[in-house]
Steps between C-alpha positions, in 0.01 A plus 500: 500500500731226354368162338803246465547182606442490877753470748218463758186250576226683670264301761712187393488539142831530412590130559547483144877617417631271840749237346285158536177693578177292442146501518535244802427594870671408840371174641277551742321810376201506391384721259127669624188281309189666383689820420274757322777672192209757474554636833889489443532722256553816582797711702727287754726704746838287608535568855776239591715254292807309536788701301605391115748681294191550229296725752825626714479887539167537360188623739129588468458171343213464303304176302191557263332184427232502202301210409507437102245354294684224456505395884874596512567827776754810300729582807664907517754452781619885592797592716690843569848506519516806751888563441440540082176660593352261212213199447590167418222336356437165381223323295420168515187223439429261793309106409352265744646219586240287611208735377374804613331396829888368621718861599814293330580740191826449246618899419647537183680870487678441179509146295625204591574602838213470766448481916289372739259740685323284754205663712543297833370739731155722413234747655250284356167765604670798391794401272689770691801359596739200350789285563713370208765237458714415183634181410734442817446717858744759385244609338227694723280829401226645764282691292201754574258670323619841700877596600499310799312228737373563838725353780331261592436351129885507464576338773242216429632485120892495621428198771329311208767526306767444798311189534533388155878523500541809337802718640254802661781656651621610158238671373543862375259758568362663181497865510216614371511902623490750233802516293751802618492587124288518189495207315315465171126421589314231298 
């Protein structure tokens, strides 16, 4: 398993390194009010997301959210790079923007550089499923708390996003089947 500076931005987090990134978001979208960071934390799956050189190659995306004492959220963003057979993993520390009821969070992966992660798009009952968007629509991350969304949730979450300008037809499929080799485990 390899710490370094990430290439990749799991579940949207990876905003960060983008030349002119920002802790904005794209007009129009707004980011989900009386959001619950308690029932956030925890293990995200990234079933689809529009492609970026910092996640390119990498599959069985993962994000760990943990809230902090301080009110902030630690971020572990996981991805395996099948062809090295190898984890990329990246930490980071997330902040509200507008407090911790707003989903509008500022990631911070490594000092001064930070990214918006904007929760437009959320299972409120369950907190099983989300849809992300960074500062501009090429930014988009649909997220689950297991390796994939029923069809019908999919499709519902895609013709949101369709419908908030976002370019639908590019988004990647994460694989999330069990690696073909044998990674180190963490």
């Amino acid at each position: 398993m390899k710490r370094r500076v990430p290439r990749f931005g799991v579940a949207g987090l990876a905003v960060l390194v983008v030349l002119g990134a920002c802790a904005g978001r794209p007009e129009g979208i707004e980011p989900v009010t009386g959001f619950d960071p308690a029932r956030y934390q925890g293990t995200w799956y990234e079933v689809f997301r529009l492609d970026h050189p910092f996640e390119r190659g990498l599959n069985n995306v993962t994000a760990e959210y943990r809230l902090r004492d301080d009110g902030k959220l630690d971020v572990i963003n996981r991805g395996l790079d099948r062809a090295a057979c190898e984890w990329d993993v990246a930490d980071g520390t997330a902040s509200f923007q507008e407090g911790p009821d707003v989903a509008s969070l500022s990631v911070t992966f490594f000092w001064p550089f930070s990214g918006a992660y904007n929760v437009f798009a959320l299972d409120r009952e369950n907190y099983r499923w989300a849809a992300v968007a960074g500062p501009s629509r090429d930014y988009l991350w649909i997220l689950s708390r297991e390796p994939d969304l029923p069809p019908g949730v999919r499709s519902r979450i895609i013709e949101q996003a369709a419908a908030l300008g976002f370019p639908v037809s590019n988004l990647l499929r994460v694989d999330q089947r069990p690696p073909g080799c044998n990674p180190d485990r963490f």
